[in-house]
mmCIF file of the N, C-alpha and C atoms, coordinates in Angstrom:
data_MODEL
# 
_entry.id   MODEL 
# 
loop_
_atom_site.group_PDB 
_atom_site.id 
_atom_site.type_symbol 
_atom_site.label_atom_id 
_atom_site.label_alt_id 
_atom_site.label_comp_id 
_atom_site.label_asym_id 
_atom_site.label_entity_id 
_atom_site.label_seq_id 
_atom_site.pdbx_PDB_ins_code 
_atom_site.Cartn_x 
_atom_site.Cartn_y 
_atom_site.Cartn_z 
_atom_site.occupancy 
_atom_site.B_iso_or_equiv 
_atom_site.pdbx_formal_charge 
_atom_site.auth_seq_id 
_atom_site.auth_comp_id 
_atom_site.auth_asym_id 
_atom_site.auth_atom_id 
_atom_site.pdbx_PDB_model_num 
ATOM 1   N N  . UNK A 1 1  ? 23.060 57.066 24.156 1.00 0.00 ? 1  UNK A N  1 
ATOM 2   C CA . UNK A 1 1  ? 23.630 55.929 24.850 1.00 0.00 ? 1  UNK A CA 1 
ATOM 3   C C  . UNK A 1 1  ? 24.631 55.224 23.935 1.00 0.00 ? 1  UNK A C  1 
ATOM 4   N N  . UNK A 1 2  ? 25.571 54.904 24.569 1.00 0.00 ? 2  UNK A N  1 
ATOM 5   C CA . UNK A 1 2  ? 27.212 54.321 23.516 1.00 0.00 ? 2  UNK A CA 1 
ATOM 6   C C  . UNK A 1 2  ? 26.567 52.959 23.589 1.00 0.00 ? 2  UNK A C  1 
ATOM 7   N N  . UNK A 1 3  ? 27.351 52.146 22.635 1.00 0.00 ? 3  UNK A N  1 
ATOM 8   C CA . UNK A 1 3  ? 26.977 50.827 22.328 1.00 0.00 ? 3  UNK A CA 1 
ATOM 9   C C  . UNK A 1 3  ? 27.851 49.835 23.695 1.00 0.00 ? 3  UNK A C  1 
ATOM 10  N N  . UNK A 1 4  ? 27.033 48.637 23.584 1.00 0.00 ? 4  UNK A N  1 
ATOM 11  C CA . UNK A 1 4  ? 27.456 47.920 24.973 1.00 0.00 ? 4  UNK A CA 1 
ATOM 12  C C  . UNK A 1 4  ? 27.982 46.281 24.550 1.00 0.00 ? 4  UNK A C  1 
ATOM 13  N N  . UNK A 1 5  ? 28.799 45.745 25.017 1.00 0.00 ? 5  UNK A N  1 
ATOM 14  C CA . UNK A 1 5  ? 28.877 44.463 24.683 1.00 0.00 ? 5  UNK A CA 1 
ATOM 15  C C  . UNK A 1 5  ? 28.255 43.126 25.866 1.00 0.00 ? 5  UNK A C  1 
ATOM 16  N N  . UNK A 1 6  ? 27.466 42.124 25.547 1.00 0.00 ? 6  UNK A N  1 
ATOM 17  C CA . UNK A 1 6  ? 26.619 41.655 26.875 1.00 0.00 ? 6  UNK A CA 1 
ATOM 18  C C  . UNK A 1 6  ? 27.272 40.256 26.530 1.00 0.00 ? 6  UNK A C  1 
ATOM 19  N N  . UNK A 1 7  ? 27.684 39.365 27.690 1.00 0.00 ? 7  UNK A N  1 
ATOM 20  C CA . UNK A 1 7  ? 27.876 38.563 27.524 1.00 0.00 ? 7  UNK A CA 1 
ATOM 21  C C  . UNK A 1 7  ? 26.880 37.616 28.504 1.00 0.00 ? 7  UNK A C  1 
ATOM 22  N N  . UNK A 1 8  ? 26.478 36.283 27.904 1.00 0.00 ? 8  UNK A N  1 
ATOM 23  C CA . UNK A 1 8  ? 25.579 35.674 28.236 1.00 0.00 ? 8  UNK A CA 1 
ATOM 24  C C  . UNK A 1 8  ? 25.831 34.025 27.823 1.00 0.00 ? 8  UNK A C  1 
ATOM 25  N N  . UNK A 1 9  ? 25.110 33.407 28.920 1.00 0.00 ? 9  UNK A N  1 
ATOM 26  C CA . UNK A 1 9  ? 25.239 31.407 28.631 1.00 0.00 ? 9  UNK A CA 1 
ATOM 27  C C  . UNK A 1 9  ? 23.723 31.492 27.221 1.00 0.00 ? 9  UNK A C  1 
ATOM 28  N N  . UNK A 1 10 ? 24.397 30.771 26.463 1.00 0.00 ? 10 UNK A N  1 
ATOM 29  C CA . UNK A 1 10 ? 23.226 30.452 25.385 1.00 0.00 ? 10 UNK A CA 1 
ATOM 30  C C  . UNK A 1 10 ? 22.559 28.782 26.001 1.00 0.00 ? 10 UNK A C  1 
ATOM 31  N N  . UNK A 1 11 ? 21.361 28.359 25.401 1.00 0.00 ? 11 UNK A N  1 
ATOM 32  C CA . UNK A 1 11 ? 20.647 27.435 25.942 1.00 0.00 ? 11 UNK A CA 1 
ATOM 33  C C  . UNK A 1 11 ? 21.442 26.112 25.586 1.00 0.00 ? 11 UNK A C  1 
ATOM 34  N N  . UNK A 1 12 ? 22.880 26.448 25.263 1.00 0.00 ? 12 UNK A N  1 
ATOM 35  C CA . UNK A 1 12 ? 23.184 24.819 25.075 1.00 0.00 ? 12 UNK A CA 1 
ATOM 36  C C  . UNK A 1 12 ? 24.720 25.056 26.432 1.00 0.00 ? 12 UNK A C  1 
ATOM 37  N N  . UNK A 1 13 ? 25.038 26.035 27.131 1.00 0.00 ? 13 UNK A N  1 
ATOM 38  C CA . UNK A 1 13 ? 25.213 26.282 28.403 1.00 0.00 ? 13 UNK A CA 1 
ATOM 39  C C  . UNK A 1 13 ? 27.049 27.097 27.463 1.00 0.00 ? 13 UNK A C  1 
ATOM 40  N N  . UNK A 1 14 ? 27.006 27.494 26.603 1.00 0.00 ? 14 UNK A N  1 
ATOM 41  C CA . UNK A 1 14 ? 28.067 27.922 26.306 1.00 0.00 ? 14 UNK A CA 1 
ATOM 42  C C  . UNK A 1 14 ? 27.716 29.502 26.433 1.00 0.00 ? 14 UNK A C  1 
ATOM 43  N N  . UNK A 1 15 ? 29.499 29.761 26.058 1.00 0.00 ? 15 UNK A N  1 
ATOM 44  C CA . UNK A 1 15 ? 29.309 31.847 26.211 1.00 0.00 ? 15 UNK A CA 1 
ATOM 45  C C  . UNK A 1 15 ? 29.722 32.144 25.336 1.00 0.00 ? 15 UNK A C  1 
ATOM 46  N N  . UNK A 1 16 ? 28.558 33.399 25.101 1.00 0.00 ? 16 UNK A N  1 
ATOM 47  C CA . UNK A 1 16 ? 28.862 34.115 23.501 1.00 0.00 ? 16 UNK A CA 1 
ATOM 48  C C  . UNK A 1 16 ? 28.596 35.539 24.218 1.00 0.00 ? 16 UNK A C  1 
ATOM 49  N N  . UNK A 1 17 ? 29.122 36.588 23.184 1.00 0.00 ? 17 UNK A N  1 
ATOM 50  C CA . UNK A 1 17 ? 28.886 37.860 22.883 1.00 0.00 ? 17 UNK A CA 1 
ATOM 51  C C  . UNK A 1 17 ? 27.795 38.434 22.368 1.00 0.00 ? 17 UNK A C  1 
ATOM 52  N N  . UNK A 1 18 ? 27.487 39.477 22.530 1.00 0.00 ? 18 UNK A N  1 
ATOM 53  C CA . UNK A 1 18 ? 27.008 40.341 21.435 1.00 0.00 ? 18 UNK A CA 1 
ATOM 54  C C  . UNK A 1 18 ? 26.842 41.818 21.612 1.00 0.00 ? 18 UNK A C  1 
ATOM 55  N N  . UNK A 1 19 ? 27.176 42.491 20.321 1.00 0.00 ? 19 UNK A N  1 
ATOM 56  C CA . UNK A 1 19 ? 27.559 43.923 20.176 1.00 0.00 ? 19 UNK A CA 1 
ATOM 57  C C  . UNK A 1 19 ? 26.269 44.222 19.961 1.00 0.00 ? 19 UNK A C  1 
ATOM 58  N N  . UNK A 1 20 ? 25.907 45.478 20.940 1.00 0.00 ? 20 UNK A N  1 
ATOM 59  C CA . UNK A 1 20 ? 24.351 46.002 20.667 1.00 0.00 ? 20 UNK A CA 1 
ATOM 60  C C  . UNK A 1 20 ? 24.660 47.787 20.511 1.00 0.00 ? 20 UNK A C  1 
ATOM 61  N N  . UNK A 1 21 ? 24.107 48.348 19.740 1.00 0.00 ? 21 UNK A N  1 
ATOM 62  C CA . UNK A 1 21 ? 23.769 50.038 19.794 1.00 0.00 ? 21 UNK A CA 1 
ATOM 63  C C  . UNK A 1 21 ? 23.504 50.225 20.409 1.00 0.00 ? 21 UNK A C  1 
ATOM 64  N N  . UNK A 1 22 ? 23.885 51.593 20.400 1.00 0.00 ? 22 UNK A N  1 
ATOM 65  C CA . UNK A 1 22 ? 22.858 52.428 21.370 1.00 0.00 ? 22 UNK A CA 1 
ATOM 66  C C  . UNK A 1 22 ? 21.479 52.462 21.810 1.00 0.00 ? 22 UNK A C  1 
ATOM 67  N N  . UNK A 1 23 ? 20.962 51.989 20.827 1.00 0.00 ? 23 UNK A N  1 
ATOM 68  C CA . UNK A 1 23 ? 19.387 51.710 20.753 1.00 0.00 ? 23 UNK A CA 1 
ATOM 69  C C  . UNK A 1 23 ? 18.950 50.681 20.784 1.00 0.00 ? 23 UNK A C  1 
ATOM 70  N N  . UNK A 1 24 ? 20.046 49.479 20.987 1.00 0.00 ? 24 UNK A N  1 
ATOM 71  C CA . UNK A 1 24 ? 19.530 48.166 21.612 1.00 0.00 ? 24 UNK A CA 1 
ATOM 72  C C  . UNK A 1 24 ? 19.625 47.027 20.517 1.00 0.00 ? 24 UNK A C  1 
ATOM 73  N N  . UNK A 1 25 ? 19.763 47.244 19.350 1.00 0.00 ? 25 UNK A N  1 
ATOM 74  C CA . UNK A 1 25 ? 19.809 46.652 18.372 1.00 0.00 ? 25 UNK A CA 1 
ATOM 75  C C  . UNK A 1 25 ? 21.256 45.885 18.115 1.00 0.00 ? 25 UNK A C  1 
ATOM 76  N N  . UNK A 1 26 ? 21.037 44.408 18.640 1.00 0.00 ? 26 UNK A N  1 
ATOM 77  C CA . UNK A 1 26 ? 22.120 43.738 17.656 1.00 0.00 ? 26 UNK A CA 1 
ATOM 78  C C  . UNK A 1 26 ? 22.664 43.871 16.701 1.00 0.00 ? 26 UNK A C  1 
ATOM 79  N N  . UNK A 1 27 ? 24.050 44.311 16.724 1.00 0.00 ? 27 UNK A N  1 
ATOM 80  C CA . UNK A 1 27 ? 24.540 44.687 15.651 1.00 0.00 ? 27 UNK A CA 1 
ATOM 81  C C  . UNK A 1 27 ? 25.728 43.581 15.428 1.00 0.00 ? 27 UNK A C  1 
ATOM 82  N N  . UNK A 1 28 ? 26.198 42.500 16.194 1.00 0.00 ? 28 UNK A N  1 
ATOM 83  C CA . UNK A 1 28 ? 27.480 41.923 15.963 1.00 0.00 ? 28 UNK A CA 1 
ATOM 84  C C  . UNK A 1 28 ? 27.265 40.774 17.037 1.00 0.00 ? 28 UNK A C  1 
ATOM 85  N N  . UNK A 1 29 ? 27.280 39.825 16.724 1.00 0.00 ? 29 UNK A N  1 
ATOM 86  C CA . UNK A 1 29 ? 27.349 38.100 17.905 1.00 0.00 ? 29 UNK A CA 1 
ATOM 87  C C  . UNK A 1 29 ? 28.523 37.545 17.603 1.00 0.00 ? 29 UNK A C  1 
ATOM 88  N N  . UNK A 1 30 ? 29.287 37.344 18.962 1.00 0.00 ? 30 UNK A N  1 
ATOM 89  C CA . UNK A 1 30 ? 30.407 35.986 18.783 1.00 0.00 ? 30 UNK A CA 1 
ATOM 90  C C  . UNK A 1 30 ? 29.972 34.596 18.530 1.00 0.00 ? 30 UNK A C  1 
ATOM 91  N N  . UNK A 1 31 ? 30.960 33.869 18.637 1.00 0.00 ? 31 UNK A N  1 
ATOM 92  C CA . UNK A 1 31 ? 30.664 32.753 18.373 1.00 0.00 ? 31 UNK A CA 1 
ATOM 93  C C  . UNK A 1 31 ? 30.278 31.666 20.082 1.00 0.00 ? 31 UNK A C  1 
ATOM 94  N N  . UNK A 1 32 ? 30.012 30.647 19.906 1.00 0.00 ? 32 UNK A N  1 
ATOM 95  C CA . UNK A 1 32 ? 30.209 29.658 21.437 1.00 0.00 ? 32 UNK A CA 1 
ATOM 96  C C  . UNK A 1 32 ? 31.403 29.665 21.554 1.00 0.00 ? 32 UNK A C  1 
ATOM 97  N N  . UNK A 1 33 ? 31.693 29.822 23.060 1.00 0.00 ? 33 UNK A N  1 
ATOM 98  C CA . UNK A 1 33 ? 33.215 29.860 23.763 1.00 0.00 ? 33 UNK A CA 1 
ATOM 99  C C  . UNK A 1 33 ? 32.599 28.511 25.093 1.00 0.00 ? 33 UNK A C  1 
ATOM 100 N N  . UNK A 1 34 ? 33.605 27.715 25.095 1.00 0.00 ? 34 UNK A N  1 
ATOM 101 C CA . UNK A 1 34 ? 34.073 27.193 26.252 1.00 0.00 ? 34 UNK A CA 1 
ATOM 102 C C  . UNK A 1 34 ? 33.947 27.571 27.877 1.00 0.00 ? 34 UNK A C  1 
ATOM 103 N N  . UNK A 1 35 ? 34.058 28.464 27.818 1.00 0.00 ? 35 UNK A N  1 
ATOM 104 C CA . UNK A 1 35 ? 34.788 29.651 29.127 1.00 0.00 ? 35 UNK A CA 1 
ATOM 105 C C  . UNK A 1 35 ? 34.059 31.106 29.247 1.00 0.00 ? 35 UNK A C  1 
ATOM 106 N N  . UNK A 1 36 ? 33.997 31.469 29.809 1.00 0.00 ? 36 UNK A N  1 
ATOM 107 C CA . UNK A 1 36 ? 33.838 33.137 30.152 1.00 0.00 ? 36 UNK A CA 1 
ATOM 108 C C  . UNK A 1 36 ? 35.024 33.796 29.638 1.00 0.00 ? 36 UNK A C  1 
ATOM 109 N N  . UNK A 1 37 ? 36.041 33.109 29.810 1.00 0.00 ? 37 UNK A N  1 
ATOM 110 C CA . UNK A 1 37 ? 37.246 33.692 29.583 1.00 0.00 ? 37 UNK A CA 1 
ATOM 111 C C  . UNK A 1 37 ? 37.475 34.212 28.317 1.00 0.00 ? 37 UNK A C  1 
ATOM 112 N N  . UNK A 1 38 ? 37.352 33.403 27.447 1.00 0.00 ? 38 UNK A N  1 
ATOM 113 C CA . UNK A 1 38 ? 37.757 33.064 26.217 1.00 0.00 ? 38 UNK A CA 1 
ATOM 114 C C  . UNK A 1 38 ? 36.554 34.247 25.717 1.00 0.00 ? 38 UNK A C  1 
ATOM 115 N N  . UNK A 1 39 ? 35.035 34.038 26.316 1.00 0.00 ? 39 UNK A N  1 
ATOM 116 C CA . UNK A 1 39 ? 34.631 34.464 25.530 1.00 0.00 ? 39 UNK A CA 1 
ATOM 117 C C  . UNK A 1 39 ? 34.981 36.410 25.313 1.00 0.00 ? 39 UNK A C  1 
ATOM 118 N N  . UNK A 1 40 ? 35.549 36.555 26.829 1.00 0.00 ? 40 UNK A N  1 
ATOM 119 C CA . UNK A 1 40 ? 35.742 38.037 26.864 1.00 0.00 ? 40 UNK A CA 1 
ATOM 120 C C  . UNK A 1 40 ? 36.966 38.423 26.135 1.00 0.00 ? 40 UNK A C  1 
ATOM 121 N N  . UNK A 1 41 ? 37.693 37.314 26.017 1.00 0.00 ? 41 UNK A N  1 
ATOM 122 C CA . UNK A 1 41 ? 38.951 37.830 25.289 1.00 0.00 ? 41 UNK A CA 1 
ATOM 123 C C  . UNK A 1 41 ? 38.647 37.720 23.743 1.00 0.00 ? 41 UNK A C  1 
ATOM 124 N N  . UNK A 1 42 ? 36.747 37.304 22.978 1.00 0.00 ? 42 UNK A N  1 
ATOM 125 C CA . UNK A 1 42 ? 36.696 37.355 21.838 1.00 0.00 ? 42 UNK A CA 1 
ATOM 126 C C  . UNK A 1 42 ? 36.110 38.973 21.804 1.00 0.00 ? 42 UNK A C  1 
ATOM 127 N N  . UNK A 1 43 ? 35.385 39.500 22.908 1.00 0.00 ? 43 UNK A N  1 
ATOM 128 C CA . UNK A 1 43 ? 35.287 41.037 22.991 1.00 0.00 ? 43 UNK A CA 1 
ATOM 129 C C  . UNK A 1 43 ? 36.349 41.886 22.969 1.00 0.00 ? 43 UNK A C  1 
ATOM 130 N N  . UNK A 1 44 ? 37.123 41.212 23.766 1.00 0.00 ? 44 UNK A N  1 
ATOM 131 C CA . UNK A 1 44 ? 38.798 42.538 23.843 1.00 0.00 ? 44 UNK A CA 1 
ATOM 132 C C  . UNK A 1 44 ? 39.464 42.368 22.104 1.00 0.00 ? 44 UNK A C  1 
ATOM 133 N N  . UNK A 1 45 ? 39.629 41.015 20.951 1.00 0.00 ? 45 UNK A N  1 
ATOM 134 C CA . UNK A 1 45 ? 39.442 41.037 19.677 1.00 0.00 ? 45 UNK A CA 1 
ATOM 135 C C  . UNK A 1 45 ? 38.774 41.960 19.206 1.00 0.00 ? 45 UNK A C  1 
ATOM 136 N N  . UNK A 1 46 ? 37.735 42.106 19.144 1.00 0.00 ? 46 UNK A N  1 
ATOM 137 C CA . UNK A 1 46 ? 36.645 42.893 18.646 1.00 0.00 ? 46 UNK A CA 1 
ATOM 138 C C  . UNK A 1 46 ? 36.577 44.111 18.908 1.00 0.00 ? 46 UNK A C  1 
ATOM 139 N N  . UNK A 1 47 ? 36.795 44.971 20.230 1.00 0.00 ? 47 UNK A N  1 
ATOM 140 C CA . UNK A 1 47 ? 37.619 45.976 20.475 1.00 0.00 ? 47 UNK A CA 1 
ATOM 141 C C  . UNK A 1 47 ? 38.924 46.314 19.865 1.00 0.00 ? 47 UNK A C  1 
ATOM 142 N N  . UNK A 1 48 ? 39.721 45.669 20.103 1.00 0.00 ? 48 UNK A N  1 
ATOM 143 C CA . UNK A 1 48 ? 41.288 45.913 19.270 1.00 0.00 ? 48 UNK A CA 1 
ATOM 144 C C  . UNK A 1 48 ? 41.287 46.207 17.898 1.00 0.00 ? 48 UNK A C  1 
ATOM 145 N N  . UNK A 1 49 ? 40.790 45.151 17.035 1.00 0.00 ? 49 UNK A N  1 
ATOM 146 C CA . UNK A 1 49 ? 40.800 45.302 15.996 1.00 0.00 ? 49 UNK A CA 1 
ATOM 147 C C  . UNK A 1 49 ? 39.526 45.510 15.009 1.00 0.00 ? 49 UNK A C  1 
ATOM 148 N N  . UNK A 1 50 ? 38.508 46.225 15.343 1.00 0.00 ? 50 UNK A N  1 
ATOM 149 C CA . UNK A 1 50 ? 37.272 46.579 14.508 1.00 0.00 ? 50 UNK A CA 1 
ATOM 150 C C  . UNK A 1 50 ? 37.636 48.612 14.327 1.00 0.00 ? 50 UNK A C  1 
ATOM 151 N N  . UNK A 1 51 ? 38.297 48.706 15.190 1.00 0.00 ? 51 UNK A N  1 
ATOM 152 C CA . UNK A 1 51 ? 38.218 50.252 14.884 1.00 0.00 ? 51 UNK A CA 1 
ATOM 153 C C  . UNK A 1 51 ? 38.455 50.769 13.490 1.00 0.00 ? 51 UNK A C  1 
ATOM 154 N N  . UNK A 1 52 ? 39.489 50.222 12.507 1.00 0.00 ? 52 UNK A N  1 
ATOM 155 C CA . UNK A 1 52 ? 40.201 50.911 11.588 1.00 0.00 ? 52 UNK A CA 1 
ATOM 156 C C  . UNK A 1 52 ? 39.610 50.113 10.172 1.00 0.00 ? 52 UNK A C  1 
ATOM 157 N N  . UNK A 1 53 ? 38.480 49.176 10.682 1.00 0.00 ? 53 UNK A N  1 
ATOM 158 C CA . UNK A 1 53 ? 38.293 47.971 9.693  1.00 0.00 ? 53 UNK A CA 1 
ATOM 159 C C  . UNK A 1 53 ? 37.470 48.536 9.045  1.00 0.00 ? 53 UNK A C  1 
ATOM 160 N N  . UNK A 1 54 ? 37.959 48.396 7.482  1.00 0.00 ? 54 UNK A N  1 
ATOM 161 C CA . UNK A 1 54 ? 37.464 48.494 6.080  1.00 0.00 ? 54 UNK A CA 1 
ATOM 162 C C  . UNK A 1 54 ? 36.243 48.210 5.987  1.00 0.00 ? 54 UNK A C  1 
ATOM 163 N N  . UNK A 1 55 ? 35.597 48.381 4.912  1.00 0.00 ? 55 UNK A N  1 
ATOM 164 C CA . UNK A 1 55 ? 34.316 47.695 4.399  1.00 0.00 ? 55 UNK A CA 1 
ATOM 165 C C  . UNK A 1 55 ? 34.931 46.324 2.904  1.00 0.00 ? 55 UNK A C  1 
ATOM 166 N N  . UNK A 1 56 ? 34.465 45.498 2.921  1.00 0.00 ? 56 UNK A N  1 
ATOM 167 C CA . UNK A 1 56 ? 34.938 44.838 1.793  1.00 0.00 ? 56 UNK A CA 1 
ATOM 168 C C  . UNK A 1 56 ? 33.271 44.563 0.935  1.00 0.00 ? 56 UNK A C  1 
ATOM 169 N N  . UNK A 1 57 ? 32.794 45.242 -0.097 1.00 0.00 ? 57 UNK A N  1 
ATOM 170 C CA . UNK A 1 57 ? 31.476 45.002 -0.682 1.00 0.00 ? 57 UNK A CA 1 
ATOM 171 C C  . UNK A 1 57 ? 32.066 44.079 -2.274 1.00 0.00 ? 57 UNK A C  1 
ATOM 172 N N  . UNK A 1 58 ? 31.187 42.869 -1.608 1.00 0.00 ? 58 UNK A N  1 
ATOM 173 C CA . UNK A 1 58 ? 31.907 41.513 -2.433 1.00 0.00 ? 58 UNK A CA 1 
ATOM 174 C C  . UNK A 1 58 ? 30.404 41.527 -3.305 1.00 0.00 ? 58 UNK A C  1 
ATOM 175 N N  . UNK A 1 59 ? 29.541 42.693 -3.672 1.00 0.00 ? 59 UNK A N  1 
ATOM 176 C CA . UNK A 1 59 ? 28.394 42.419 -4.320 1.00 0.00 ? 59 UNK A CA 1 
ATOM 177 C C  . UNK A 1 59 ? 28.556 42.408 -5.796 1.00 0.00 ? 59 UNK A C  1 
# 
């Protein structure tokens, strides 16, 4: 199963993201959005530009 992005009202009535695996496991949360709108256009971000993205290990 490919990974899915779910968008949902959190309990303070805002919309956030989150990137889950295949196996169900949270792997990535947006932030609170305003809007539905906004918040899908922080998924179409996250789509666009996560494909080619580096690792930066600041350890």
């Amino acid at each position: 199963m490919a990974g899915k992005f779910e968008v949902y009202k959190d309990k303070a009535g805002k919309f956030r993201f989150r990137l889950k695996a295949g196996n169900g496991q949270v792997i990535a949360v947006g932030e609170a959005y305003e809007t539905k709108a906004s918040a899908l256009n922080g998924v179409a971000s996250v789509q666009k530009n996560a494909p080619g993205a580096t690792i930066d290990d600041q350890t």
